[in-house]
N, C-alpha and C positions, 0 to 999 in steps of 0.2 A: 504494500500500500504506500501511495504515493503523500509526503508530508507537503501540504502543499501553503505559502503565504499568501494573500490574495492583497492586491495595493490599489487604491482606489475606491471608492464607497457613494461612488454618484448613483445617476439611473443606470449605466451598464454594470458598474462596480456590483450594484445590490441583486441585478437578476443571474451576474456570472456564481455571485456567493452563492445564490440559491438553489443553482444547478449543481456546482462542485460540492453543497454542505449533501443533499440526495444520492452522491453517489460514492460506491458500495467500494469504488478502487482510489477510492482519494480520502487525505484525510485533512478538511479546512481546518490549519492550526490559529490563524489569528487573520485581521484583517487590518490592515494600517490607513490609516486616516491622516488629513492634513490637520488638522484638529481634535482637541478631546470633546466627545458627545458619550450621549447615551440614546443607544435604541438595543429596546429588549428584546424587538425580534429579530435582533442579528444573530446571524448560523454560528458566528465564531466568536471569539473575542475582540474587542476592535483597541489599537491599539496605535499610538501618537510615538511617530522618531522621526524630529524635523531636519537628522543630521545626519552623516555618514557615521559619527560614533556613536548615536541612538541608536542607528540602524544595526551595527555592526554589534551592540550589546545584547539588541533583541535578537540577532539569528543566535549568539551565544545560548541565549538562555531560553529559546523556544525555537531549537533548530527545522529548519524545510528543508525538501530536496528540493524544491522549483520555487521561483517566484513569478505569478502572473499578473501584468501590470495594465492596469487597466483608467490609471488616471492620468497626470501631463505628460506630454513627452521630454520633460527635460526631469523629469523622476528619476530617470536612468544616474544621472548625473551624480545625483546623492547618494542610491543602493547599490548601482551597478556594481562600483569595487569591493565594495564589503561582501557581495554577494560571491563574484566570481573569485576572491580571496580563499571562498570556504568551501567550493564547488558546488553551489547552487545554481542550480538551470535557471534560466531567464526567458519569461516567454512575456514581449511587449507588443499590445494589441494597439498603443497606439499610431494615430492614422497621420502625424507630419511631425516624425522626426526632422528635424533639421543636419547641418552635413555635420556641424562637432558631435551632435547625440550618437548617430549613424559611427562616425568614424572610433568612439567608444564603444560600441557596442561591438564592431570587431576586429579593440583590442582585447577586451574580455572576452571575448571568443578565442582566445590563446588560452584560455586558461579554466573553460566551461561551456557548455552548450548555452547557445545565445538564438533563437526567435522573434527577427524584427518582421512583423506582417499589417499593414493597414488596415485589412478588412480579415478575422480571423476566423469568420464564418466558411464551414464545409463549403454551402454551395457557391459560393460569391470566387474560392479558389478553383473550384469544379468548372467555374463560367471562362474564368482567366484563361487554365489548359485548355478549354473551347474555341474561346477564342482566338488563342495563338493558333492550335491546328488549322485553324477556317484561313487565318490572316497568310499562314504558309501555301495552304491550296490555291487561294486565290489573294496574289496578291496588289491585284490592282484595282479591285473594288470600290468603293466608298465605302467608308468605313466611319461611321457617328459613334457619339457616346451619353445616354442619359442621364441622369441624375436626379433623385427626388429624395427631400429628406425633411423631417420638421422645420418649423417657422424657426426657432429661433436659432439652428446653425447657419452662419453666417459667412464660412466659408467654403471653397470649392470642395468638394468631398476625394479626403487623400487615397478613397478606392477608386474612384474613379481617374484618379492624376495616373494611380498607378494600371492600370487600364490601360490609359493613355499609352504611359510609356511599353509596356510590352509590346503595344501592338502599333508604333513607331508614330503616333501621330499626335499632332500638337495639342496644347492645352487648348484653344479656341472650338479644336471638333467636340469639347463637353458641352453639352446643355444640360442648366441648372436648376432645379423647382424647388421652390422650399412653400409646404403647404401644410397644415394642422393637421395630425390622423395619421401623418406618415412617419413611419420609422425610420425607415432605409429603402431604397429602390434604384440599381443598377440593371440597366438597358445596353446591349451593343448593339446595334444595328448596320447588317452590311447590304448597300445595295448594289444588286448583280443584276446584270440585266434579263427584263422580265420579270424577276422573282426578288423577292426581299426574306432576309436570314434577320431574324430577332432574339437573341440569347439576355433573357433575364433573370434576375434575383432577383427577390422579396423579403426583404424582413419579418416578418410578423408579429414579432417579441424579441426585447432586448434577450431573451435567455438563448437566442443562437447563437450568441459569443459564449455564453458556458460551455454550449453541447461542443462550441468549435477551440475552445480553449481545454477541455477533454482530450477533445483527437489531437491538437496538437502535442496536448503531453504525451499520448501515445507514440505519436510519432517520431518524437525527440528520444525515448526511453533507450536503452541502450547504443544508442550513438558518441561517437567520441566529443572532445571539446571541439568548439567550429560553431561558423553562422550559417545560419540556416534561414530559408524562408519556409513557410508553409504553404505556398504554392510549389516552392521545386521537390519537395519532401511528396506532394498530393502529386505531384506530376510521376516522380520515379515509380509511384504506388501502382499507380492506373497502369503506365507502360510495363510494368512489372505483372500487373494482373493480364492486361491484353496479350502478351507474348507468352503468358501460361496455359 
């Protein structure tokens, strides 16, 4: 059974806890917060290290094999080293690292298994290897990109950026909706002619970054120290399954 730290405690934070405290192969040791609260229906303990030597006391004294981080991208910055100091995996869902977080996370990947993925949802990676295979057959298409996410995110959505870049085309081919009711909602649209190819994801519930932050720790489990995506990890799997 996998010890797992959960960091982060917003709206994704709360529904990944809730999936990881459910399941039967993991075990939620504590949850870190940017502040001291109280909520009684938290899965696990919730617990405050605004510093690299907070952080590095509490894996001391309530050790994990993994940390799954689910609140800013510059979090890295504080845990990262205390973490890969002690060989704890690192799996970071946030969606816009910038290039110093990035270029931390694989130097700690010398030293521990490190997971930088934007969108850490199964199907949302499942879309990504789709669409690269479509972008390879045909690669002179049109090729658009959607985007639909609640009102009040306010910036371009970093699944989609990363979309973009796999399948070589500029930020500009994204169209962006932000509207009440919606979660998440990635579209790729290629048009060929005659016929139009539409590959999408839906969110439903913030708890499909649990189920996808699961499969990631599955997928990371017995792997050496290294960086890793969760799309090239889902990709080796499939090409692994198809040639079986």
């Amino acid at each position: 059974m996998q010890r797992i730290g959960l960091i982060g405690y917003g709206k994704a934070g709360k529904a990944v806890a809730a999936v990881l405290a459910r399941d039967a192969g993991v075990q939620l040791r504590w949850i870190l917060c940017r502040s001291a609260r109280q909520d009684e229906d938290a899965p696990a303990p919730l617990r405050v290290a605004p510093d690299e030597c907070a952080i590095a006391a509490l894996l001391d004294a309530e050790p994990v094999d993994a940390i799954v981080d689910f609140s800013a991208p510059d979090s890295i910055l504080v845990y990262g080293r205390a973490a890969a100091a002690r060989g704890v995996a690192i799996v970071s869902a946030n969606s816009a690292h910038d290039g110093a977080q990035l270029a931390l996370a694989r130097e700690l990947a010398g030293r521990t298994r490190v997971m930088c993925s934007p969108n850490i949802t199964v199907g949302i990676n499942f879309l990504l290897f789709a669409a690269r295979a479509l972008r390879k057959l045909a690669p002179q298409v049109d090729v658009a990109i959607v985007e639909e996410h609640f009102r009040d995110k306010s910036e371009v959505s970093g699944t989609a950026r990363r979309l973009a870049d796999a399948l070589d085309l500029p930020e500009d081919a994204i169209s962006s909706l932000r509207l009440g009711g919606v979660v998440g909602h990635h579209q790729v649209v290629f048009g060929f002619p005659f016929q139009t190819v539409r590959l999408v994801h839906d969110s439903i519930s913030r708890e499909a970054f649990g189920t996808g932050a699961l499969f990631a720790l599955g997928l990371l489990d017995g792997l050496p120290p290294g960086f890793y995506t969760m799309d090239a990890l889902l990709t080796q799997r499939v090409l692994g399954q198809l040639a079986a």
